[in-house]
MILO-615416 format. One record per residue: y, x, z of N, C-alpha, C in turn. Coordinates in steps of 0.1 Angstrom, whole numbers, plus 2048, in hexadecimal, padded with zeros to 3 digits. Example, Ala and Ser with C-alpha at 12.3 -4.5 7.8 and 13.67 -1.06 7.14 Angstrom:
7C788484E7D387B84E7DF88484E/7EA8808477F588984780088184F/
//
This chain:
A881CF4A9A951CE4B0AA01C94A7/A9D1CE499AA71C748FAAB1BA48A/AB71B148CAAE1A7488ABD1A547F/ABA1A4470AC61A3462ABF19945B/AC519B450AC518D44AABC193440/AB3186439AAF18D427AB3197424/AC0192421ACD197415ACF1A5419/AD51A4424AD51B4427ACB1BD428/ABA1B8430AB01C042DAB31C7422/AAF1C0416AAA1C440AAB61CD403/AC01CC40CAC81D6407AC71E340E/ABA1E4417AB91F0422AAF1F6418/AAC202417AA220B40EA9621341C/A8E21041DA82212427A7921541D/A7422041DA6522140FA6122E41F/A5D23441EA5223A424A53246427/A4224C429A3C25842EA3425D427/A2C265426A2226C41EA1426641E/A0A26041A9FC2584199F2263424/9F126042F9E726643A9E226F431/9DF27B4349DC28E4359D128D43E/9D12954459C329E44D9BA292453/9C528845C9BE2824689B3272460/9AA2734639A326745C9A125B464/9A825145F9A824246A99523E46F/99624747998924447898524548B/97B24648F97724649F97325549F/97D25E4AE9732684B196326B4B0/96025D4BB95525B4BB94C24F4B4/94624C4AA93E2414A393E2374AC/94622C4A894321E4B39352194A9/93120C4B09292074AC92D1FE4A0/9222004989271FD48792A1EE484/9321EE47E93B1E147D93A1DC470/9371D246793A1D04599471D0457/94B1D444E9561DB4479631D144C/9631C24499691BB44996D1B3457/9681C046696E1BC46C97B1C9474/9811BE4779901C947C9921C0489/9951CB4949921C84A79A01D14AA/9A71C94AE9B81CF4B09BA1CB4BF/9BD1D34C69C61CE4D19D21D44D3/9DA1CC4DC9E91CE4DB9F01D14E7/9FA1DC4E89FE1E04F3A0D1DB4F5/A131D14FDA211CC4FCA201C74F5/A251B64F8A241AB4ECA331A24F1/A381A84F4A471A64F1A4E1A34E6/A5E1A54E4A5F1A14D7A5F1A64CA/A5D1B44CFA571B84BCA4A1BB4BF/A411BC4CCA2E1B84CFA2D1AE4C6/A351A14C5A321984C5A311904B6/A3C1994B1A3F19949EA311A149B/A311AE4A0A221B2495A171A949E/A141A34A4A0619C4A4A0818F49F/A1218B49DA1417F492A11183483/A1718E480A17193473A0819946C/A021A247A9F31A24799EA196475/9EE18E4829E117F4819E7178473/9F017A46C9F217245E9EE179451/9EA1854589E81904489D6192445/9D01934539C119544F9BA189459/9B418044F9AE1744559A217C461/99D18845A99118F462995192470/9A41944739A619C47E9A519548D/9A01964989991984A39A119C4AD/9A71974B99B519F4C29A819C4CF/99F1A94D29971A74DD9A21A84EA/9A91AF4EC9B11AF4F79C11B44F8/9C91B05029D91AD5009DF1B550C/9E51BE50A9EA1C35189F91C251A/9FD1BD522A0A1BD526A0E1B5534/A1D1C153DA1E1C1547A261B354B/A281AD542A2B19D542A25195541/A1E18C549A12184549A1317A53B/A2417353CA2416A535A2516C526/A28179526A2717C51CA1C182513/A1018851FA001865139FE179511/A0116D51C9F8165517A0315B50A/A0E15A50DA13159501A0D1604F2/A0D16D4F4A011734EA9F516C4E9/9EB16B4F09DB1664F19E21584EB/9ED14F4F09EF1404E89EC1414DA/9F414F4D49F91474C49EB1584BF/9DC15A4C59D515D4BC9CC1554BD/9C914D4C99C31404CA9C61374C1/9D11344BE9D712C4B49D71314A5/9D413A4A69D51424999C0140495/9B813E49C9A81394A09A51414A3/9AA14F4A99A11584AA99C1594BA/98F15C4BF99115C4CD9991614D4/99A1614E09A615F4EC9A41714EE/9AE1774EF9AD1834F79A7185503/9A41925089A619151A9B419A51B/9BA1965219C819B52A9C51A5532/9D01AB5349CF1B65399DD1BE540/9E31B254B9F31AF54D9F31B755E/9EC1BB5609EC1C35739F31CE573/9FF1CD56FA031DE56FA091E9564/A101F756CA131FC55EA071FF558/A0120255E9F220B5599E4201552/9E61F75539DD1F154C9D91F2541/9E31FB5379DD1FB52E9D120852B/9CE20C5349C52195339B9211537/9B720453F9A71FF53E9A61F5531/9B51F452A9AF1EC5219A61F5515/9AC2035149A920A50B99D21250B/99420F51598521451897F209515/9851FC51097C1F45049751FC4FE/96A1F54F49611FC4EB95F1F24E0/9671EA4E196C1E04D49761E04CB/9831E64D198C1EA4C498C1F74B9/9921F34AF9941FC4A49A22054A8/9A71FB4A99B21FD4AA9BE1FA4B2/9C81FC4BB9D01F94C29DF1FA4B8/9EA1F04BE9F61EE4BC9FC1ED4CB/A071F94C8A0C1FA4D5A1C1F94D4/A231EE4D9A2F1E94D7A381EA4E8/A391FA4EFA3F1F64FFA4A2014F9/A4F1FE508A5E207508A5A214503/A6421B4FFA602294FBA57233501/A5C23650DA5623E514A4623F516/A3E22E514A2E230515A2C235507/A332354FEA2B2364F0A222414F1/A2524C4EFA1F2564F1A112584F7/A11259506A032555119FD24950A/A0623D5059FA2334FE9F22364F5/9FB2424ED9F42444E19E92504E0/9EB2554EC9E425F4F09D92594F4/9DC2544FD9CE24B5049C32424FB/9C823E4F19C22344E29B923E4DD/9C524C4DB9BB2514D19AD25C4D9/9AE25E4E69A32644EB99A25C4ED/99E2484EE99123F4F298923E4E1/98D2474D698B2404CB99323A4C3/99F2344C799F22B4C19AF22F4B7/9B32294AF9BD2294A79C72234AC/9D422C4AA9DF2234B09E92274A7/9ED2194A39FC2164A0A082164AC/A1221F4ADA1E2204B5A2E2184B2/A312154B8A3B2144B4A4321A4B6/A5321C4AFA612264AEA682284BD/A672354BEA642414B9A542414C2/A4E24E4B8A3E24D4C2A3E2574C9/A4925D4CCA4B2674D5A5D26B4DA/A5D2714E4A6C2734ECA6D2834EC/A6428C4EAA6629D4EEA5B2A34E5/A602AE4E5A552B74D8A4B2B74DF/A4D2BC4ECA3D2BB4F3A322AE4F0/A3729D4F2A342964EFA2E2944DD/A352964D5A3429A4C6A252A64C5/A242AF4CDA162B94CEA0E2B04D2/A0F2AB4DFA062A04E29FF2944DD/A0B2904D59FF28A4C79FA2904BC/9FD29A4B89F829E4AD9EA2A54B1/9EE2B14B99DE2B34C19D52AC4C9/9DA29D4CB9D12954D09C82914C1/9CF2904BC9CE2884AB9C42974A2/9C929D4A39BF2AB49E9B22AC4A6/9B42AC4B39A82AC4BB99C2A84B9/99F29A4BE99928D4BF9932884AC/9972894A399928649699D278493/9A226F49F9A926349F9B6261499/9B725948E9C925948B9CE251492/9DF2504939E824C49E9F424E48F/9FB24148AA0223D484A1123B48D/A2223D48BA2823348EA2D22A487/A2E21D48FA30214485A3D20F47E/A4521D47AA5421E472A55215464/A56204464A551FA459A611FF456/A6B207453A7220B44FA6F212442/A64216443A5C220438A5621842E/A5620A431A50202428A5C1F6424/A601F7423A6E1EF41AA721F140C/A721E5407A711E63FAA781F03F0/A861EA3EFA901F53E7A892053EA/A812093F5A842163F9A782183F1/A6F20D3F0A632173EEA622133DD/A6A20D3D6A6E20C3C9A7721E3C3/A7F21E3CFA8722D3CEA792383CF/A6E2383D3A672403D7A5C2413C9/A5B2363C1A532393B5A5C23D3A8/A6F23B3ACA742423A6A772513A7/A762563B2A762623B7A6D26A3AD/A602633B3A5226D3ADA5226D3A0/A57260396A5D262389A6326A385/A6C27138AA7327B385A85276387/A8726B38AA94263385A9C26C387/AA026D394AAA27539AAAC28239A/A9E288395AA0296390A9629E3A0/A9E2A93A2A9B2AE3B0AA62A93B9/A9D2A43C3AA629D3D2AAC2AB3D5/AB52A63D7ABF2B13DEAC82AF3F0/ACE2A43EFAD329F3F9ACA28F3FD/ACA28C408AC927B40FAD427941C/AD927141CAE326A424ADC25F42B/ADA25E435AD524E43DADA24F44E/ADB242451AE123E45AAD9234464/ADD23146FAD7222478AE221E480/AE8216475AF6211479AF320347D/AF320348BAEB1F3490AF21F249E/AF81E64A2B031E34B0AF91E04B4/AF11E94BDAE81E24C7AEB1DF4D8/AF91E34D9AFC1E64E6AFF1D84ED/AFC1D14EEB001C54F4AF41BC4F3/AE91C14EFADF1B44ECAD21BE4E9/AD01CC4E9AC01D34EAAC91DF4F4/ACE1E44F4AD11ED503AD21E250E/ADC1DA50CAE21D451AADC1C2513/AD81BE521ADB1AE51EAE81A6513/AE719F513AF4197509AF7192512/AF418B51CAF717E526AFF185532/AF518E535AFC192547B0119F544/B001A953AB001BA539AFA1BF53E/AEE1BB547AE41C3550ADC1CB549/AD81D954AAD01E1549AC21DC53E/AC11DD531AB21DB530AAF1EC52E/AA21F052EA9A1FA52DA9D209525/AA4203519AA820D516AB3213516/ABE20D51AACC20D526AC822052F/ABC21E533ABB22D53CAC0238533/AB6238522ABE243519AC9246516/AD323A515AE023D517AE6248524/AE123D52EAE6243537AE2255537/AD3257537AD2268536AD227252D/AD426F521ACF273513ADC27550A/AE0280500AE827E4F9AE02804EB/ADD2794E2AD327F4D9AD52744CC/ACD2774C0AC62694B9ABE25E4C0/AC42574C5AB92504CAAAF24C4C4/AB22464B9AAB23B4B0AAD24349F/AA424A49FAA4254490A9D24D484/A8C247489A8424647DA8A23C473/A8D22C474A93229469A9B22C460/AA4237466AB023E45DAA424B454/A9D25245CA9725F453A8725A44D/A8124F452A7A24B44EA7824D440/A78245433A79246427A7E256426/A8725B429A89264427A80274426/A7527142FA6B27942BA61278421/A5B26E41FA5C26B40DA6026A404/A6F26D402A7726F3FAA772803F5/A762823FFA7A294401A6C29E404/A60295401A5329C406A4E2A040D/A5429D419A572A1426A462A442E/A402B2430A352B4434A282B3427/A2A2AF41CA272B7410A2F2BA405/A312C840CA382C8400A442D4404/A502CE40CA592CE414A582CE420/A5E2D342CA5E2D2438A6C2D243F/A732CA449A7D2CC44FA7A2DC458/A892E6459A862F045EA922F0468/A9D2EF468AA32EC471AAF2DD474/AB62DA481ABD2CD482ACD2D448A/AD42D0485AE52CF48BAE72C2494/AED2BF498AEE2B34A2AFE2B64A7/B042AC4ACB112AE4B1B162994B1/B1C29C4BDB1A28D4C3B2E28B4C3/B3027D4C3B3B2774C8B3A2774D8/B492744DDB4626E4EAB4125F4EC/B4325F4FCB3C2514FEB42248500/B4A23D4F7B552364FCB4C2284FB/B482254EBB482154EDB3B20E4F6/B332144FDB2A20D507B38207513/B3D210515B4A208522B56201518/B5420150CB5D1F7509B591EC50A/B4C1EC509B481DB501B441D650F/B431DE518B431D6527B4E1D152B/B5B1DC52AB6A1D452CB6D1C9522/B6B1CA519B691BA511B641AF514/B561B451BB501A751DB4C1A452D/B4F1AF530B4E1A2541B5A1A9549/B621B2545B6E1B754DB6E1C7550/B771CA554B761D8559B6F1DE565/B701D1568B6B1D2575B5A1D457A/B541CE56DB451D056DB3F1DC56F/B331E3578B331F0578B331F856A/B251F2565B221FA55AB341FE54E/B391F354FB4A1F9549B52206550/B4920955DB4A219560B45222561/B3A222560B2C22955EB2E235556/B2B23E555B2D248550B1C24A548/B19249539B15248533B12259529/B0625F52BB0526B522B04268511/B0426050DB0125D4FCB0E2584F8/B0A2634ECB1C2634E4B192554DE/B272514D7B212434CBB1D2484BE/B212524BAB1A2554ABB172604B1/B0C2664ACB032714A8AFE27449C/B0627E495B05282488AFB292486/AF128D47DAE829C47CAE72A0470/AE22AC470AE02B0460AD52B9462/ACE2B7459ABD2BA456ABD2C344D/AB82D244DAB62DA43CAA52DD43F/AA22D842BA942DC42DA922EC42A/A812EE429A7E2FB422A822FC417/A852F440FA8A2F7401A942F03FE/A9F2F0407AAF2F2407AB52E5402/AAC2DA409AB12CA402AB52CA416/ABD2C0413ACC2BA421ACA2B0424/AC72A5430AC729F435AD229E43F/ADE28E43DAE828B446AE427F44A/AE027D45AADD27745EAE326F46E/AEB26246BAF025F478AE825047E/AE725348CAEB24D496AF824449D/AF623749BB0322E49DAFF22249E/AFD2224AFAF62134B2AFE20D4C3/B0A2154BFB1120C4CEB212074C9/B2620B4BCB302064B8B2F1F84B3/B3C1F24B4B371E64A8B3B1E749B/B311DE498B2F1E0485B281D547F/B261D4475B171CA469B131D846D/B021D146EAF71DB466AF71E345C/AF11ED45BAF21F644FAE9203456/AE3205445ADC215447AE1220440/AED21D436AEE22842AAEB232429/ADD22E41FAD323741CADF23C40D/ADB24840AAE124E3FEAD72583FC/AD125A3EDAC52623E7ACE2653DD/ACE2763DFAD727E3D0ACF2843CC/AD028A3C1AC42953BBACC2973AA/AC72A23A7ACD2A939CAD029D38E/AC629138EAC728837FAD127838A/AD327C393AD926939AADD26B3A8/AE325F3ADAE425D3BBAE224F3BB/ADB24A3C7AD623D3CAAE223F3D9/AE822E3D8AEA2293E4AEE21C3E9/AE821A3F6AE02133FAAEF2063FE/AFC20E402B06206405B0A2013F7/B0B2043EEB0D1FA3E0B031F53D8/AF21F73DFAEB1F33D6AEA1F43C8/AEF2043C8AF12073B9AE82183BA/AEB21B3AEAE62253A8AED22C39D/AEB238399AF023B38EAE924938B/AE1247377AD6255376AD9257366/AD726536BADB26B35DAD3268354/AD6264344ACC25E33DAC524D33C/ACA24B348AC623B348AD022D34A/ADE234351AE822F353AF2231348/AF6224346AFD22233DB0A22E341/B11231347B1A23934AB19240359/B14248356B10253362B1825336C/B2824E367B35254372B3324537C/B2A238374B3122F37BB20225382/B2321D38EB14219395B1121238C/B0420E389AFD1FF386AF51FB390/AF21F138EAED1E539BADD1EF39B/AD71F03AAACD1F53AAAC01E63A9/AC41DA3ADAB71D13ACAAB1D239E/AB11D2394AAA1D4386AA31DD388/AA61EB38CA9B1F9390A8F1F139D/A9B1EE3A7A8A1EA3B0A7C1E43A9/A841D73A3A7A1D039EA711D8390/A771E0389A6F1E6383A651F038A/A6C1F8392A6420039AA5D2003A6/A591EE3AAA541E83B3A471EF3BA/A491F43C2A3C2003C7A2E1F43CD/A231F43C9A131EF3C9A141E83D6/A191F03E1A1B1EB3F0A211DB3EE/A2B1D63E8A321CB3EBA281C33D9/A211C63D1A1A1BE3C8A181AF3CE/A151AF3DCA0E1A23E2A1719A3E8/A211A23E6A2E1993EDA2D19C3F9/A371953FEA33198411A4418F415/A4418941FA4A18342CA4618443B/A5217D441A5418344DA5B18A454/A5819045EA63197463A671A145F/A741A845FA7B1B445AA781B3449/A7D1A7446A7F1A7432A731A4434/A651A9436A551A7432A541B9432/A5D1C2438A551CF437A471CE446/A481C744FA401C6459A321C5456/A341B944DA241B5443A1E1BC43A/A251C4433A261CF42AA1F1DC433/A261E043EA1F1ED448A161E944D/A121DC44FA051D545A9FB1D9454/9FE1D14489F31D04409ED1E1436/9F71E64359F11F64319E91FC442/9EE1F94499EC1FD4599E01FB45C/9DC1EE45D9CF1E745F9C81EB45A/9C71E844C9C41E84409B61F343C/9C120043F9BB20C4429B020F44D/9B520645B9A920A46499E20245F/99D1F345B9941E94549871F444C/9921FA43F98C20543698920E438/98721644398622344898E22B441/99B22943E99E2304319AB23943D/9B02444349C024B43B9CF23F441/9CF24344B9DD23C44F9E623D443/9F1231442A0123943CA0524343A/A0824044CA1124944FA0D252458/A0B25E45AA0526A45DA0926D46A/A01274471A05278484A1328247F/A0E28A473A1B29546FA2528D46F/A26284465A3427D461A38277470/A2E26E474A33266480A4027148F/A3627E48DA3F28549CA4728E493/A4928D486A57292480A6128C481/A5D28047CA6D27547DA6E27248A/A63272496A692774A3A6D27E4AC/A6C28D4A8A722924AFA7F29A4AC/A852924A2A9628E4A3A9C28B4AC/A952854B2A9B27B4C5A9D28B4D0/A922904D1A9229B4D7A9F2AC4D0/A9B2AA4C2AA12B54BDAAF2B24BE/AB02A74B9AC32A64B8AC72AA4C5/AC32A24D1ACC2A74E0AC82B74E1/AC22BA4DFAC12C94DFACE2D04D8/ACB2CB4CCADB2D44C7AE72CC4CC/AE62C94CCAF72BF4D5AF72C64E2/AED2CA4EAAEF2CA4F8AF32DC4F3/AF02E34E5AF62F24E7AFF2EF4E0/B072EC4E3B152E74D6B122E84C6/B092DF4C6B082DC4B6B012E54B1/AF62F04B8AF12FC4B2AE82F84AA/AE12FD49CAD52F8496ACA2FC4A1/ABF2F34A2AB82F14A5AA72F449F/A9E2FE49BA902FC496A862EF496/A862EB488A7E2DE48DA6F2EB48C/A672DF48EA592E4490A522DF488/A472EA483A432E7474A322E047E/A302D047CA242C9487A192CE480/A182CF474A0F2D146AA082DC46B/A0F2E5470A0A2F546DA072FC463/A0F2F545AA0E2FE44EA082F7441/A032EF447A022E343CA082DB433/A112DA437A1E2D5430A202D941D/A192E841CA1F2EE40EA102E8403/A032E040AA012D7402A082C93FA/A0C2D03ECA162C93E9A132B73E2/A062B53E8A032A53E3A0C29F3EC/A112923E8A132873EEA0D2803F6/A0F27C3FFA03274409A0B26340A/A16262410A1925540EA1E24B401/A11240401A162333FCA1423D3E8/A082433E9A0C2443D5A0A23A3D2/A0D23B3C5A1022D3BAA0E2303AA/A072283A3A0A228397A1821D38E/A1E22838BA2821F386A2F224379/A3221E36FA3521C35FA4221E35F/
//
């Protein structure tokens, strides 16, 4: 849904999650044996970010295979089936009759793997439904809306022994995951605090149309919801930073919201006062500010701010006892390494020294090239039978932010219990996402 320039990407810090724990990228049940070098994806919503990862797929593994395409837009699978056809691979079969189609697509017995790219609300049952046919699913943000939903994949995902990834390319962005082999270095000492944000104007062009202001899809959350909407790119990296589920665990969340002005302003601006939605009474504040404490007393401030206007921005900020990294000056400053502790130096020279294995091959495309970067660890893994990324834990932690924040907002700002998905797991203190060897 993001769409920035280079320049600013690479000024955004996305590094990651912990390297897959318990669940093994693998089939409940033994499909029929495949030589290694083949990978069988199908794709749920091929819309406009459906449409970026199967582009970004079909350019990254010559081997990959799109047996079938589902989506409730006709023109839009076969737009899809155009450019894998075009890409040589055979033609999909489609799968466009309905909301529910994608439940006959998923009693295939030819994919590895599914990519599921629909409005929020199917993620979940999609990803539920993938992982009891067998099969592996990639989600996209967020992969769940309620803690109940968040159980439901993880004990689908424990059950079954199927992994279910989401697909948060926020966790794979360069600077961040450069910050993340400095972390485990030692640089910064012990993390103490992180600051991050999702400071993105989307209100006129991903809530509402740009043209007419009409309603798109996720326009309803506004209307009934006061919460985080949109959490994982902002906490994303942030659970690899802070060891979040080895190591560390979030234990509880504060929440407390603005009121709701600028959705009715930007309607009186742009088509009059007169338009309904400019009177609508809307439940979602414009900022939503949270704060996160772990088990071992490191702080998370985290906002929501996606109906005002602005430039893009995530201001990520990493403090800890030897430095603080930040993301809005592209600087840094560490005790012992910085010419003068009191004052920033430019962070680019660190990335490139501390360029994390993930980006060695380079990568382009959409979102900077972190898309090609998560595909390809994504895939990659199902290809190799090897551990997801990013973990069913990590995935329904950084979502169920969406759920916990309106919780505490709706008791006046009360802390909130997060919930430990892991069960206790968490105080294995290895690393799971993205290790690295680095000098």
């Amino acid at each position: 849904m993001n769409k920035i320039s280079r320049r600013e990407f690479n000024r955004i810090a996305a590094a990651s999650m912990l390297l897959a724990g318990n669940i093994l990228a693998g089939a409940a049940e033994e499909k029929s044996e495949q030589p290694k070098n083949k990978l069988r994806v199908g794709f749920i919503g091929v819309g406009m970010r459906g449409s970026d990862l199967l582009a970004n797929s079909l350019g990254l593994f010559p081997e990959l295979t799109v047996p079938a395409v589902c989506d409730i837009n006709p023109d839009a699978a076969n737009k899809a089936s155009r450019a894998i056809t075009k890409a040589g691979r055979p033609a999909p079969e489609l799968y466009t009759d309905g909301d529910f189609a994608w439940q006959r697509m998923l009693q295939r017995s030819d994919l590895d793997g599914v990519i599921i790219a629909t409005p929020w609300r199917w993620h979940t049952p999609m990803a539920v439904g993938a992982m009891r046919q067998g099969i592996i699913a990639g989600v996209e943000v967020p992969c769940s809306l309620s803690i109940e939903e968040c159980w439901q994949l993880v004990d689908t995902s424990e059950h079954t022994g199927v992994a279910c990834m989401m697909l948060e390319n926020w966790s794979f962005v360069q600077p961040n995951m450069s910050l993340l082999n400095m972390m485990r270095l030692g640089l910064f000492g012990q993390i103490v605090h992180v600051h991050c944000a999702h400071s993105h104007d989307c209100i006129n062009h991903w809530f509402f149309d740009k043209r007419t202001g009409a309603d798109r899809w996720p326009a309803e959350y506004l209307l009934k919801y006061n919460r985080d909407q949109y959490p994982t790119h902002s906490v994303g990296p942030v659970l690899s930073w802070l060891d979040i589920n080895c190591g560390d665990r979030f234990t509880s969340i504060t929440s407390m919201a603005t009121g709701s002005f600028g959705i009715n302003d930007m309607f009186k601006r742009r088509f009059g006062p007169d338009h309904p939605s400019a009177r609508r009474v809307y439940a979602q504040g414009d900022i939503v500010t949270s704060t996160l404490r772990t088990e071992l007393g490191r702080t998370v401030a985290l906002n929501y701010d996606m109906q005002l206007p602005r430039p893009y921005d995530n201001r990520w900020m990493l403090q800890g006892t030897l430095g603080v990294y930040s993301e809005e000056r592209d600087a840094l400053s560490l005790v012992g390494k910085s010419p003068l502790v009191e004052q920033w130096e430019p962070f680019p020279p660190y990335q490139s020294r501390f360029n994390h294995k993930y980006w060695a091959q380079g990568s382009n495309g959409t979102h900077g090239g972190a898309d090609q970067v998560m595909l390809r660890q994504f895939l990659g893994a199902i290809r190799d039978k090897q551990p997801l990324p990013i973990t069913i834990y990590d995935s329904v932690t950084m979502s169920a932010i969406v759920d916990l924040s309106g919780k505490s907002i709706a008791r006046a700002s009360k802390p909130v219990k997060f919930p430990d998905f892991t069960r206790g797991r968490w105080k294995n203190p290895s690393p799971k996402f993205a290790p690295d060897q680095v000098g």
